[in-house]
C-alpha positions in Angstrom: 128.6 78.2 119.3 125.1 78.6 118.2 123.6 75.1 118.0 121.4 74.0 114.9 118.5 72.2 115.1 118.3 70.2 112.3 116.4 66.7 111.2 118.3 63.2 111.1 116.4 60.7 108.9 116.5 57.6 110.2 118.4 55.1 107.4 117.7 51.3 106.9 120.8 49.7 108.3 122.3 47.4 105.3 124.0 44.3 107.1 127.7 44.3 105.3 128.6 45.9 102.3 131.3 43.7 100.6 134.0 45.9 99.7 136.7 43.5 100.1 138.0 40.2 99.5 136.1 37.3 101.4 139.3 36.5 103.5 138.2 39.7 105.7 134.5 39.0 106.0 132.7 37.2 108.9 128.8 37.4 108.8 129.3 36.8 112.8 132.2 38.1 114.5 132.5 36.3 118.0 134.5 38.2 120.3 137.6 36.5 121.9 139.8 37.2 125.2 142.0 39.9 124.0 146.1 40.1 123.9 146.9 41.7 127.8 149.6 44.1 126.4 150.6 46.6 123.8 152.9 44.7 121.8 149.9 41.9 120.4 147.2 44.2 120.6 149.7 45.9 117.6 150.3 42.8 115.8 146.4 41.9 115.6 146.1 45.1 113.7 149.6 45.3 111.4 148.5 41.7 110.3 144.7 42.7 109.3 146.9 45.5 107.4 148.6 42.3 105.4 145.5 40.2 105.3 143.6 43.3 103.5 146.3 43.7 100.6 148.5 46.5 102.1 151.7 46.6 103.8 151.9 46.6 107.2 153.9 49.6 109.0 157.4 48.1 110.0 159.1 50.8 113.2 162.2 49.4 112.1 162.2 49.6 108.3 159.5 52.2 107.7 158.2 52.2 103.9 158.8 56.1 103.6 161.4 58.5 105.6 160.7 62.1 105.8 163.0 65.1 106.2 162.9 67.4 109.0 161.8 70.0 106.2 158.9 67.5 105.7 157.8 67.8 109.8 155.7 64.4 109.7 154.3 63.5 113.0 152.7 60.1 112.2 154.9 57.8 110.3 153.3 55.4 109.2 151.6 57.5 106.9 151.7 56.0 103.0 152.0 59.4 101.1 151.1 62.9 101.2 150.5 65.9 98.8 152.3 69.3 99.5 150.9 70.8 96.8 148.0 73.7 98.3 147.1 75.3 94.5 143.7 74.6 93.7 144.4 75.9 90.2 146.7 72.9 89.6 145.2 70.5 92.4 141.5 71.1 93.0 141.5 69.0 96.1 144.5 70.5 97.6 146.9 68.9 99.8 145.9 65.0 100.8 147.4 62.1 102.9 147.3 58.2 102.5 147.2 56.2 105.7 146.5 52.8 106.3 142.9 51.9 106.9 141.7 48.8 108.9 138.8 46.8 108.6 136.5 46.5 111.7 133.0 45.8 112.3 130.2 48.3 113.9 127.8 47.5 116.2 124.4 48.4 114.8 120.3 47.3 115.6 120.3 45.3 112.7 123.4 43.5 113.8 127.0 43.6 113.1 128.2 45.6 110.2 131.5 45.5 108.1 133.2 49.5 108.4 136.2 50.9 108.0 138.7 53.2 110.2 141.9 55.0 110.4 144.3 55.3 113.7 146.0 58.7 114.1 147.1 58.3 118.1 147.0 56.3 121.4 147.9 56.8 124.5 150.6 53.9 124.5 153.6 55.4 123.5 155.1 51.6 123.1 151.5 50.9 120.9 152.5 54.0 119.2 155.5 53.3 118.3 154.5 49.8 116.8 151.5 51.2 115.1 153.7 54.6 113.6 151.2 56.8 114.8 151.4 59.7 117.2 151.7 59.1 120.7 149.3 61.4 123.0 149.4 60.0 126.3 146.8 63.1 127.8 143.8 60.7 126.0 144.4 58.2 128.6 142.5 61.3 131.0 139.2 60.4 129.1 139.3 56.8 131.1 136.2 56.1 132.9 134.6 59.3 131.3 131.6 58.9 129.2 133.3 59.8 125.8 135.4 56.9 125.5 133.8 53.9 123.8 134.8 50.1 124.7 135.8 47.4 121.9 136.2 43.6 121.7 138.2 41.2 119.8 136.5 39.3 116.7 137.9 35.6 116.4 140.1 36.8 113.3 141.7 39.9 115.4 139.3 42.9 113.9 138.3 44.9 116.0 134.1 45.0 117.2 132.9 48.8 118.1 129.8 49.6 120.4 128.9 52.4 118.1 128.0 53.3 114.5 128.3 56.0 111.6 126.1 57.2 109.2 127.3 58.1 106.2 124.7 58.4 103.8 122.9 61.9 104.6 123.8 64.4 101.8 125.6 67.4 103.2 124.1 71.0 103.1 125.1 74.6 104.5 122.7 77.6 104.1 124.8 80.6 105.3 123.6 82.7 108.0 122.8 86.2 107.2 124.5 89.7 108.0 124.7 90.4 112.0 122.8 93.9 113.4 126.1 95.4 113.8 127.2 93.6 110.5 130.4 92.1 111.8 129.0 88.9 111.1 128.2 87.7 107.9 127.6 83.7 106.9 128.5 82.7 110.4 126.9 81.2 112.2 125.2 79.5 109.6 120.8 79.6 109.4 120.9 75.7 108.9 123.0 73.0 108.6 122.8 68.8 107.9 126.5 67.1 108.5 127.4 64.4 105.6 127.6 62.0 108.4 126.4 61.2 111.5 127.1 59.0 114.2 124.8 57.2 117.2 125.2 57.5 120.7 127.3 54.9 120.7 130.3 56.0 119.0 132.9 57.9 120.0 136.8 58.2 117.8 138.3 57.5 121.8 138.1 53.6 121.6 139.9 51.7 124.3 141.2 48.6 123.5 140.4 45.5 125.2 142.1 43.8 127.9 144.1 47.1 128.0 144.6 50.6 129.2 145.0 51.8 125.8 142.7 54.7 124.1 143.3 55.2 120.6 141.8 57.3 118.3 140.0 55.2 116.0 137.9 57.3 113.2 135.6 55.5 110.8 136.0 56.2 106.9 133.7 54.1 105.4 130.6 51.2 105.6 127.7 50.4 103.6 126.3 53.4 103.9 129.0 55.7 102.2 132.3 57.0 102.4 133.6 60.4 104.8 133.6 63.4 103.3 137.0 64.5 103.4 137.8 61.4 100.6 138.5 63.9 97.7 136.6 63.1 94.4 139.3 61.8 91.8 137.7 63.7 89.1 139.6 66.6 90.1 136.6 68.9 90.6 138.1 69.7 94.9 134.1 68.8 95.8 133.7 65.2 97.2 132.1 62.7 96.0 129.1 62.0 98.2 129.2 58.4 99.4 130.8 56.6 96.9 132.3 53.1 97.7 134.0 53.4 93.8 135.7 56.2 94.6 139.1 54.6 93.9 140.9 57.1 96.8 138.8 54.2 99.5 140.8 51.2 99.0 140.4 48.5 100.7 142.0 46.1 97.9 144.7 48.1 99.2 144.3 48.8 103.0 144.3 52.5 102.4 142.6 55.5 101.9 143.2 59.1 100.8 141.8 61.9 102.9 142.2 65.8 102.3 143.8 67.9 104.8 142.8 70.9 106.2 145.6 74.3 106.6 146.2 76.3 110.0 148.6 78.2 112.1 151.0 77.3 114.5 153.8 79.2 116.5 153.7 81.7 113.0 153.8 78.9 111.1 151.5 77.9 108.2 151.1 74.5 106.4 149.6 73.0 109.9 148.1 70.4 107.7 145.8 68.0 109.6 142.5 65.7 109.6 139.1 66.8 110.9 137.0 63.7 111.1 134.3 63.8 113.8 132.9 67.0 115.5 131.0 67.0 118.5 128.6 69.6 117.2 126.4 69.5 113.8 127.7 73.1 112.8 131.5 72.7 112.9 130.8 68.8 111.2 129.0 70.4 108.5 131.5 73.5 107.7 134.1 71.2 107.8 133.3 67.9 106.8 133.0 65.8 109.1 131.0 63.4 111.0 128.6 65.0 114.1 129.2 62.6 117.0 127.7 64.0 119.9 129.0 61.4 122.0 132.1 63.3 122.2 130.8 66.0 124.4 130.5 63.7 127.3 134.8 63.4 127.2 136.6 65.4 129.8 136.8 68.9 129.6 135.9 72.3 128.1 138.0 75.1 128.8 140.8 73.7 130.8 144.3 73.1 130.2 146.8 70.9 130.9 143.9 69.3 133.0 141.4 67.4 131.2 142.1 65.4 127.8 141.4 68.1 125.2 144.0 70.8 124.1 142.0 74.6 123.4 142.5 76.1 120.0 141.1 79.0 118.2 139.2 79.6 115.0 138.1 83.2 114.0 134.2 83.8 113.3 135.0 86.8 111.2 138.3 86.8 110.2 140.4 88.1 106.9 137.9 87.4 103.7 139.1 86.3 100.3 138.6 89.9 99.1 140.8 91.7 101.7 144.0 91.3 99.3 146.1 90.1 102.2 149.3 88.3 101.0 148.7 85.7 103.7 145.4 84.4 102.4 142.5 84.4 104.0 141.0 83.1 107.4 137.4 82.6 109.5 134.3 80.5 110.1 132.3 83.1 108.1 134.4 82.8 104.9 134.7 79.0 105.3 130.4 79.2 105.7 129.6 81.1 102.5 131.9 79.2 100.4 131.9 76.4 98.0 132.5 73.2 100.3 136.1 72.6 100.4 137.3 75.6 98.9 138.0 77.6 101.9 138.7 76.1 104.9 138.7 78.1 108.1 142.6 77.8 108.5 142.3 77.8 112.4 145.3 78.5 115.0 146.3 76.2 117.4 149.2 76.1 120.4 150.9 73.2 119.9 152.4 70.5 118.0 152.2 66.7 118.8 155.5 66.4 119.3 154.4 67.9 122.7 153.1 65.5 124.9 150.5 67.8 126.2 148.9 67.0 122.6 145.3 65.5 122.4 143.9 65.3 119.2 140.5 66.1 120.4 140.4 69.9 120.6 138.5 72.3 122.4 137.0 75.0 120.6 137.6 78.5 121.6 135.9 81.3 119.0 137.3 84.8 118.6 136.0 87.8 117.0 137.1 90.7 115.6 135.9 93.9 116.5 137.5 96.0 113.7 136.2 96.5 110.3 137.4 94.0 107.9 140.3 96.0 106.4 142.0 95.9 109.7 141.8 92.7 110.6 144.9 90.2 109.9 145.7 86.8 110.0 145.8 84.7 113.3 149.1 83.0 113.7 149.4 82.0 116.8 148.2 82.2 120.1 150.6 84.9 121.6 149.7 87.1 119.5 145.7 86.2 119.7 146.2 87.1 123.4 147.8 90.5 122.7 144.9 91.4 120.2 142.3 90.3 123.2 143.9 92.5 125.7 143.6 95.7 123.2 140.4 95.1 122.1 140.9 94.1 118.7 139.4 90.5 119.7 136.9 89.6 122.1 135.4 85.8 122.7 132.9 84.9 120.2 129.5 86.2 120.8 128.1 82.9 120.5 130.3 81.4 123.2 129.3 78.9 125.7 131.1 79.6 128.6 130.0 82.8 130.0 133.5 83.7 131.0 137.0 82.5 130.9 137.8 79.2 132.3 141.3 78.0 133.7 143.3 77.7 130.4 147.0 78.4 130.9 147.3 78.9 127.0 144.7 81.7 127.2 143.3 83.8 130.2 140.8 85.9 127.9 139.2 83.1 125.6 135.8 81.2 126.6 135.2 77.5 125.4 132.9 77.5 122.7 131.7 73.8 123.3 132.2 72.4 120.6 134.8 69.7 120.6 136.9 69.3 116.9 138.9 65.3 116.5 141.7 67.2 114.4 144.6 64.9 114.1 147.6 67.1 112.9 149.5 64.8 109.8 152.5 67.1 109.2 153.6 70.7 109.2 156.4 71.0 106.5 158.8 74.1 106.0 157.8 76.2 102.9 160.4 74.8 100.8 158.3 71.4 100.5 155.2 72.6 99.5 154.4 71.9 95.8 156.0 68.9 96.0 155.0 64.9 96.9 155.9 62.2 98.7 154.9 58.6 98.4 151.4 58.0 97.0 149.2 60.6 98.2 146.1 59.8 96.0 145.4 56.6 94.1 
């Protein structure tokens, strides 16, 4: 993918920003020996959940149940929104999941932030926690895209790294390609709402254990992520707010909007993106450039390596095609309003495959047919037929120069550009429009 070279103003580190109650605020956390197993390393973290004001996830008396119409892969999850009209729901569909207070390492000192857990690589941590269990993250180990963690006194957990949150996020479409099957994408310039040190990484082990979980920040003093929907019902968010009522901490929650996709010709593959390791994807879609995530283990191979490939479009189906599917690409997502249209990507599997990682490997088609005869992507099958006729080819603007081993596509190159997209749900049609729990506060 084309890389953007952009400016990152340094900010003045604030110290804490006191968003909660005293009870969770230590102006020094001291780290601690931490618990040797799964089990306590759990508990620590379901009893910050209590401490904060919210309930804490119970595996064997979970707050919601969901059908197998409802497809939810991480269970612990406090509510989601089916409902995907804009007309009647600007922000689209959203999820509440517990959030945890932490504290970031920063130059000025420690500093009070806030995270969500989507996996780890523990399926008895998983299980505890009600989150997905991906055991292929435990491949990152020893690789330079995992970051460490200690143990405050109180059982919070101390990252090395920090987020960002307070640059203001702006896309300036590119322009129309010579052979004009390009247009918006890539875009001419780009500044992510958020941006992370070299410190941070999502893949956090936890200490005293084996365990890598996918820890991804939300909020600190410097703002709130992107993909926390503004509740005045406008669909554009609400650049870093710490009122924005959908960041609770009162409540040990927060509300986050989900992206659609494709899977197995399937739509509704509802799901998270909240870091990128690349400025352009973090700035289409909203979320925070962490280049720290290059450096874990590795583009363009599958099932080796801790990343699963999937595939956006650059110049897919546009808004205007009048396809009854919708629409679909990188350059449709760049040229419009932010959160609008997202780029409804395609992707192999689901995480109730253990080959799932929630860190995926970007891998860019194009279409080389004008844009009446293009369709929707659906799933990777047929994105491998349409690459052996022609109809696709690897994105222009590929890294790799040429296919690397990937068992889930011979034809594709790795873009390098790595996505943290943890998939939430994929319901049956008959549940969209509908609710569940409290999606949005």
């Amino acid at each position: 993918m084309k890389k953007i070279i952009y400016t990152l103003m340094a900010a003045g580190a604030i110290f804490i920003a006191s968003c909660s109650s005293d009870d969770n605020n230590s102006s020094t956390p001291e780290g601690e020996n931490p618990p040797a197993d799964a089990p306590s390393a759990a508990s620590l973290l379901l009893n910050s959940i209590e401490v904060d004001g919210g309930t804490p996830y119970n595996a064997d008396n979970p707050a919601l149940s969901f059908t197998g119409a409802q497809n939810v892969f991480v269970p612990s999850v406090l509510g989601i929104d089916f409902r995907v009209d804009r007309d009647v729901v600007p922000a689209g569909p959203t999820v509440r999941l517990p959030m945890f207070q932490g504290w970031e390492t920063t130059p000025s000192g420690p500093r009070e932030a806030y995270y969500v857990i989507t996996e780890a690589s523990d399926e008895d941590f998983a299980r505890e926690l009600g989150i997905i269990y991906a055991p292929r993250m435990a491949e990152a180990i020893g690789s330079g895209g995992v970051q460490s963690s200690e143990w405050t006194d109180d059982g919070r957990l101390i990252f090395e790294g920090s987020v960002d949150f307070s640059p203001t996020r702006s896309l300036t479409a590119g322009g129309v390609s010579a052979d004009g099957a390009l247009v918006g994408f890539p875009p001419a310039a780009v500044t992510p709402g958020a941006v992370a040190d070299a410190n941070w990484s999502s893949y956090v082990a936890l200490p005293g254990t084996n365990i890598v979980i996918n820890a991804q920040l939300v909020a600190n003093s410097t703002g709130i992520h992107d993909r926390i929907p503004n509740p005045n019902g406008n669909g554009q968010a609400q650049e870093d707010d710490l009122n924005n009522p959908n960041f609770a901490p009162d409540q040990a929650s927060v509300v986050m909007q989900l992206l659609d996709g494709w899977h197995d010709d399937r739509a509704y593959y509802f799901h998270l993106v909240t870091d990128t390791s690349d400025p352009g994807p973090a700035t289409i879609e909203l979320g925070v450039y962490a280049p720290r995530l290059n450096e874990i283990p590795q583009f363009g191979l599958f099932p080796g390596g801790s990343m699963l490939p999937f595939s956006p479009t650059a110049n897919g189906v546009t808004p205007d095609a009048n396809n009854p599917l919708g629409f679909q690409g990188l350059n449709t997502a760049s040229i419009s309003e932010r959160q609008v249209n997202d780029p409804t990507n395609t992707f192999p599997i689901d995480p109730s495959d253990t080959r799932y990682s929630p860190m995926w490997d970007a891998h860019i088609t194009e279409f080389t047919v004008p844009v009446e005869d293009r369709v929707i992507l659906t799933s990777f099958g047929q994105i491998n037929d349409l690459l052996e006729d022609g109809t696709l080819i690897p994105f222009r603007g590929n890294a790799n120069p040429s296919p690397l081993a990937n068992s889930l596509s011979d034809l594709l190159t790795a873009t390098g550009a790595i996505i943290n997209c943890p998939v939430i749900t994929q319901p049956d049609a008959s549940v969209i429009g509908t609710q569940i729990g409290a999606p949005r506060n």
